[in-house]
C-alpha positions in Angstrom: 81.7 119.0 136.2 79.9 121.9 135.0 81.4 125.7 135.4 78.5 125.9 138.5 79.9 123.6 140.6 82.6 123.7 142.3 86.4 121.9 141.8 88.9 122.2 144.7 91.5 123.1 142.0 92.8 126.6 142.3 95.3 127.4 139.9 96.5 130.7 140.7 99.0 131.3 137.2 101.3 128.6 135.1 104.7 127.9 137.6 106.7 126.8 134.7 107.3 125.2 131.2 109.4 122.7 130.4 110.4 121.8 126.4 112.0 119.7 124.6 114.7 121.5 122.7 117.6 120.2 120.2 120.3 121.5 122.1 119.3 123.0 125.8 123.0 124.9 126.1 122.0 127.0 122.5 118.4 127.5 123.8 119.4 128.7 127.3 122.2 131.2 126.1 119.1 132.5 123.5 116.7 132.7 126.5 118.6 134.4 127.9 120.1 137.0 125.3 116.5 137.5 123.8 114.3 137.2 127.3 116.7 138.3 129.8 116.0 135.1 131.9 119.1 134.0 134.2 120.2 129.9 134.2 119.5 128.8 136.8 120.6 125.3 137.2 122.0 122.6 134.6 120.8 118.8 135.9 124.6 117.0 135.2 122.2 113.8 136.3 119.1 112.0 136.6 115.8 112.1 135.0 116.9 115.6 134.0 120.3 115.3 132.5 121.0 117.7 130.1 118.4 120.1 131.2 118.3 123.9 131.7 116.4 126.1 134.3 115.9 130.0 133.5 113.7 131.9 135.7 112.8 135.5 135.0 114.2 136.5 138.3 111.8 135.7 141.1 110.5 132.0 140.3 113.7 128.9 141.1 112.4 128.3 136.7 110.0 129.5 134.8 111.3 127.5 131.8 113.0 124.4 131.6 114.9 123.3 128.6 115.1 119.1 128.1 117.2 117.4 125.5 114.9 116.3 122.5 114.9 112.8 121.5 117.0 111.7 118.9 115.5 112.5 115.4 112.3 114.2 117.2 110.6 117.2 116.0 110.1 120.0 118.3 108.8 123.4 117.5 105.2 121.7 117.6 104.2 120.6 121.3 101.5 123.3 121.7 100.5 126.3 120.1 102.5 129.3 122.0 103.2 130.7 125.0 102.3 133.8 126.4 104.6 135.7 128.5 102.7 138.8 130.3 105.2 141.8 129.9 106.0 144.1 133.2 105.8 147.0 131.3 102.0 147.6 130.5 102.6 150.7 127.5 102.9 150.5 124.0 106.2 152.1 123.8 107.2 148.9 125.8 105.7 146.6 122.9 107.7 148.9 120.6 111.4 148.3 122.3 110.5 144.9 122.2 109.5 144.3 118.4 112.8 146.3 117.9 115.2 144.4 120.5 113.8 140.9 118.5 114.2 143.0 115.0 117.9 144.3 115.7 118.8 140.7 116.8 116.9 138.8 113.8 114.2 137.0 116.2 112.2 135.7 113.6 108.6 136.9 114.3 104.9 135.4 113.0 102.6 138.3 113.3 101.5 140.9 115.5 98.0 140.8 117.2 95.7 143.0 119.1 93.2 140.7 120.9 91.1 143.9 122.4 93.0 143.2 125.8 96.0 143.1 124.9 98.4 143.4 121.6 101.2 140.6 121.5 103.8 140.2 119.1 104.4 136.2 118.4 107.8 135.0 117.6 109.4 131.7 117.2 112.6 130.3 119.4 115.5 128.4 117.9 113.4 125.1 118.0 110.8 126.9 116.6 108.6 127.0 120.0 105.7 130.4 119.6 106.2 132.7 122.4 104.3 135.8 122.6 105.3 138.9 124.2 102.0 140.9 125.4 101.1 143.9 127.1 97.9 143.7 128.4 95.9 146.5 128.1 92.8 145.4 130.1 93.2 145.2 133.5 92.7 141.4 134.9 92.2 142.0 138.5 89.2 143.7 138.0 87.6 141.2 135.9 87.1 143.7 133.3 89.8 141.4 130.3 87.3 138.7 130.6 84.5 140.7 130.0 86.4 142.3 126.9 87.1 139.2 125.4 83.9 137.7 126.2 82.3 140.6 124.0 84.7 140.9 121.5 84.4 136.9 121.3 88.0 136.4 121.1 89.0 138.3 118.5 92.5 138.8 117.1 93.1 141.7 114.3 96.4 141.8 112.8 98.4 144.9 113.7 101.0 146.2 111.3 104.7 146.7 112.7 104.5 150.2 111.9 101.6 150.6 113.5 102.9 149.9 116.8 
């Protein structure tokens, strides 16, 4: 199907993200400390045993943490995650690259993608997550357009640039 016709699929944003983790209880108390996400519900049973729900506050999860399989690797499912900040400044970026700093978050790099500037960092299991303030606005169609010009781009932003 070509981008000119038309799919009844409307996905409006991702609902959720479920990983595989080494130890769900360890990964949902550093959600939690490091993203301020709230548990939400631990599955004692069923498909789900062992598993963890945070939410950010207005979705029942957001993440879900699963048991890993014995001897599995994790850290590697996908490339990152992008989680849109509420806060839209750079001084926001800033209290977040020193709230990860102060509690030793291990962090990959820092990016400005034209649209927005992210800071990448890594979760116990070694999951990327990014933390990003968009710059562009989205509603207006006028990130897509950026990006589109600036052809993806991602320049390297040093922390004490920020």
């Amino acid at each position: 199907m070509s981008q000119t016709e038309t799919s009844p699929i409307r996905v409006e944003k991702i609902a959720h993200i479920v990983l595989f983790v080494k130890d769900p209880e360890l990964s949902a108390q550093w959600y939690s400390d490091i993203l301020n996400m709230k548990i939400v519900a631990r599955a004692a049973d069923g498909p789900y045993k062992g598993g963890v729900f945070l939410s950010f506050g207005v979705s029942d999860h957001d993440i879900a943490l699963f048991p890993a399989e014995e001897g599995a690797t994790t850290g590697k499912e996908f490339e990152h995650v992008g989680l849109m900040m509420a806060g839209t400044s750079m001084d926001d970026l800033r209290r977040n690259y020193a709230f990860f700093a102060e509690r030793g978050v291990k962090i990959a790099e820092i990016l400005d993608h034209g649209v927005s500037t992210g800071i990448y960092f890594y979760d116990p299991d070694g999951h990327m997550l990014e933390v990003f303030c968009q710059r562009v606005p989205q509603e207006t169609g006028a990130s897509q357009a950026e990006l589109t010009r600036n052809q993806g781009q991602a320049d390297p932003v040093d922390p004490s640039q920020l």
